[in-house]
C-alpha positions in Angstrom: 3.6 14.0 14.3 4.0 10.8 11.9 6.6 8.3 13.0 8.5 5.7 10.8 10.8 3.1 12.5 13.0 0.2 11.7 16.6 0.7 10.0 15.1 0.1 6.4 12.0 1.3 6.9 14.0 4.8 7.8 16.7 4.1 5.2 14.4 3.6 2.2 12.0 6.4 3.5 15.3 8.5 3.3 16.7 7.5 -0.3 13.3 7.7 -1.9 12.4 11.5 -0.7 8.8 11.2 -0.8 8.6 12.8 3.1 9.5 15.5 4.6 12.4 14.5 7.9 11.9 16.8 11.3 14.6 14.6 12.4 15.4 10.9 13.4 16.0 9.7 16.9 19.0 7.0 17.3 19.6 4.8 20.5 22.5 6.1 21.9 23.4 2.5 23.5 24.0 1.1 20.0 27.3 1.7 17.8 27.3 -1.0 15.1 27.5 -0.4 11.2 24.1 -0.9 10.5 22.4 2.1 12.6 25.6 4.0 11.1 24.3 3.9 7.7 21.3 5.7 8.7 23.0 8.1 10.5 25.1 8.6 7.7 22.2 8.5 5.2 20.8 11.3 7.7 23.8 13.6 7.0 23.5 13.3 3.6 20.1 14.5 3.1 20.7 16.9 6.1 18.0 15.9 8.2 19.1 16.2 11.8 20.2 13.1 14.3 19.1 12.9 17.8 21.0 10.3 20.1 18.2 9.2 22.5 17.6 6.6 25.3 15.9 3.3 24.0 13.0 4.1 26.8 12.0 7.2 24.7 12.6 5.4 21.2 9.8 2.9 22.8 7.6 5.6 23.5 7.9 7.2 20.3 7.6 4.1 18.3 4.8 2.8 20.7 6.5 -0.3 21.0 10.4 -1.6 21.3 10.4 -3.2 17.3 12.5 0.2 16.4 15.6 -1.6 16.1 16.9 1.6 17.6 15.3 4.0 15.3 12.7 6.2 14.6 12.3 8.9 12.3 9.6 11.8 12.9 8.1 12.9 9.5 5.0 14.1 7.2 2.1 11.8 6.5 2.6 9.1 3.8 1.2 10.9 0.5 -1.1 8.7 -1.7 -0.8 9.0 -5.2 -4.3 9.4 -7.7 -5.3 6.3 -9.5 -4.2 7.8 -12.6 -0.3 8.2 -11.3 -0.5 3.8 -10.8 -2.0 3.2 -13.9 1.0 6.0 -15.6 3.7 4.6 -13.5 3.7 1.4 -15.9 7.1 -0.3 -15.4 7.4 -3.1 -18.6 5.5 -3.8 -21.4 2.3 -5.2 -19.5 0.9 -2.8 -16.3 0.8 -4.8 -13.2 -1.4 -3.4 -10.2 -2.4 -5.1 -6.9 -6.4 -3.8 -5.8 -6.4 -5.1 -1.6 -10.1 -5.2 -1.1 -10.3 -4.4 2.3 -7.0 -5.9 3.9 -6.7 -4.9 8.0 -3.9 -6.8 9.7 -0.9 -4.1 9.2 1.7 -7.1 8.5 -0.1 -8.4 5.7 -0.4 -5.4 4.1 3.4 -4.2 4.7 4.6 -7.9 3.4 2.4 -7.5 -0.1 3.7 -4.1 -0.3 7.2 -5.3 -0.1 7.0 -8.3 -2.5 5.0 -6.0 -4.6 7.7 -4.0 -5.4 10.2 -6.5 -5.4 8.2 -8.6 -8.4 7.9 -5.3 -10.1 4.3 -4.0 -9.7 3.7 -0.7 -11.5 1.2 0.4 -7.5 -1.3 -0.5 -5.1 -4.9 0.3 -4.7 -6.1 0.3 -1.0 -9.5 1.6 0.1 -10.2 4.4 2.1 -12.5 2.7 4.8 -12.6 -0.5 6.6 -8.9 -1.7 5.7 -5.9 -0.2 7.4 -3.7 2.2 5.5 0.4 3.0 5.1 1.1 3.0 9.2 4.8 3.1 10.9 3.5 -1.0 11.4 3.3 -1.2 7.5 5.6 0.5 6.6 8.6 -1.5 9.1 6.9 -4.5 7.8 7.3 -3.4 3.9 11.2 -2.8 4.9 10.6 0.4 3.6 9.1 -0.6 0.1 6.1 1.6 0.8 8.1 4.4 0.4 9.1 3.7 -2.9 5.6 1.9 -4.4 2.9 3.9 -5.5 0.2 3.5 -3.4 -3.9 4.7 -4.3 -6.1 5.3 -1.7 -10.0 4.9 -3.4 -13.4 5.3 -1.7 -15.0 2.6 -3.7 -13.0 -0.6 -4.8 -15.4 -1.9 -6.9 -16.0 1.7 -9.2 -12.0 1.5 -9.4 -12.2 -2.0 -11.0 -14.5 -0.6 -13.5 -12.5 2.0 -14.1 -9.4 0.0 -14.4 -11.7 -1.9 -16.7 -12.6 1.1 -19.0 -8.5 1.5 -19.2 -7.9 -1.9 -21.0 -7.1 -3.2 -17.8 -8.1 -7.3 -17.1 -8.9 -7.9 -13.8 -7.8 -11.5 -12.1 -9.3 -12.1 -9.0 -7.8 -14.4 -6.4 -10.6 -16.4 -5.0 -11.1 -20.3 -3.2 -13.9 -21.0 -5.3 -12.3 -19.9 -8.9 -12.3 -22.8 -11.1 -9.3 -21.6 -12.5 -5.7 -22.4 -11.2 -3.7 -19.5 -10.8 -1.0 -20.7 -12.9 -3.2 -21.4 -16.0 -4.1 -18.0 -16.8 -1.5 -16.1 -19.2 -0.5 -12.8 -17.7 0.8 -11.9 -20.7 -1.7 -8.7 -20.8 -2.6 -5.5 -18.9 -3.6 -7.0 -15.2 -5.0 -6.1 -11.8 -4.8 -8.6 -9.3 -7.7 -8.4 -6.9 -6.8 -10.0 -3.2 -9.7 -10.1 -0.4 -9.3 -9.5 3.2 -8.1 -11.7 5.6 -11.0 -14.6 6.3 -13.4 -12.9 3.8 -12.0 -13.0 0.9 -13.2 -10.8 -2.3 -16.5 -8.8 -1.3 -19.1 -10.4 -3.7 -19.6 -7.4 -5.8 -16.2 -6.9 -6.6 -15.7 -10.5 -7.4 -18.3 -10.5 -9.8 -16.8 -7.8 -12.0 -13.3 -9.6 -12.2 -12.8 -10.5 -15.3 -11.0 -13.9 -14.1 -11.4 -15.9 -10.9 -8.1 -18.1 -10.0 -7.5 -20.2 -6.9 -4.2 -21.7 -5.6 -4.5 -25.2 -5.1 -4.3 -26.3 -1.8 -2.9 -29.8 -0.7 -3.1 -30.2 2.6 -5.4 -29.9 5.5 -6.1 -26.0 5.4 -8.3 -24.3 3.3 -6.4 -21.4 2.3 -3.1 -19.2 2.4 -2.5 -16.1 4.5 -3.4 -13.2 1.8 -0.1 -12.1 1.5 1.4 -15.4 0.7 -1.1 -15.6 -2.0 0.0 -12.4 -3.0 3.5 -13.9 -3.4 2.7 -17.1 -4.8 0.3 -15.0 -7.7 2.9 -12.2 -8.1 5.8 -14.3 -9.0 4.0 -16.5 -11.0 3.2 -13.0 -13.2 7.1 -12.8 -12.9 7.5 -16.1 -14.3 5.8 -15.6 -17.2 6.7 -12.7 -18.3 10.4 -13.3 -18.1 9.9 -15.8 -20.5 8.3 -14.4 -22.7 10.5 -12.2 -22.9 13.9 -14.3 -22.9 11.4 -16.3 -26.2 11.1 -13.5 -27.9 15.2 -12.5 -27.7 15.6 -16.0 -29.5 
């Protein structure tokens, strides 16, 4: 069985309808409006509600970050690179590669501000980097449900392919001589993120069209990836919004 838990983890996975419910478990100990919603959210889409004791929401969960529920349902379904690359949002695509990213919070906070700074998907590999887990997706607050997401055996084939599509490919690196906010992402884009204390795998970073780094300040070296991610993403956001409000006037 496949578990998601967290009230918007469960909520989202219910509005978008990408996975078949068996049913969802609720703490019976808790009454208050939020946990309602879901319930009611449940009814709705007329999956069926289960009023269990926390102990066995823990158990299901495998730990007690459930907030008092937990949904049983089908595997996360993947989409092909070719549904990312179709599910352009704006004028310009906007695609995240994560070249190899393990920690499960990392991934479920890019995921989330991902979709929230309007990516079109994600590209994850299939080895050596974790995938869409109940941890990922409570830590996306449920954006993983409604982000297109690519699983790919080879990260460095996809950039070339992504390549071949008219796609530029920005990598996010410590030792590009170019600072992120420099570069205008006024085009087709990919941006490439390394995994945690690694960074971009060599290969891959040599067929990035772009190397940028994010100046750093202070004592520390770098940023945890999925800052980064932020920090790159909404710079994107930036710029794009005005070029768009410029080209109104």
């Amino acid at each position: 069985m496949n578990f998601i838990y967290g009230i918007n983890a469960v909520a989202e996975a219910l509005k978008a309808r990408g996975r078949a419910f068996e049913w969802v478990g609720v703490a019976k100990e808790r009454h208050d409006l939020r946990l309602q919603r879901v319930v009611d959210e449940c009814r709705r889409n007329g999956v069926a509600v289960r009023f269990l004791a926390r102990a066995e929401l823990d158990r299901m969960a495998g730990n007690n970050a459930h907030q008092g529920v937990v949904a049983v349902t089908s595997a996360k379904q993947y989409n092909d690179l070719d549904d990312v690359i179709a599910a352009k949002r704006g004028q310009y695509s906007l695609l995240v590669v994560l070249d190899g990213i393990e920690d499960p919070h990392n991934l479920g906070a890019i995921l989330r501000t991902a979709d929230a700074a309007g990516a079109d998907g994600v590209v994850i590999p299939e080895r050596r980097a974790v995938g869409v887990t109940p941890t990922v997706t409570k830590a996306s607050a449920g954006a993983s449900e409604h982000l297109p997401i690519a699983k790919v055996t080879n990260i460095a084939r996809t950039v070339e392919e992504l390549k071949d599509r008219n796609v530029w490919i920005v990598g996010l690196d410590e030792r590009g001589k170019q600072t992120y906010d420099s570069l205008d992402y006024n085009m087709d884009c990919a941006i490439v993120l390394g995994a945690e204390g690694k960074g971009v795998h060599e290969l891959v970073r040599k067929k990035c069209d772009f190397l940028v780094s994010i100046p750093m300040l202070g004592k520390v070296a770098s940023l945890n990836v999925s800052v980064a991610a932020a920090v790159v993403l909404y710079e994107i956001v930036r710029q794009r919004r005005n070029q768009a409000l410029g080209a109104r006037h």
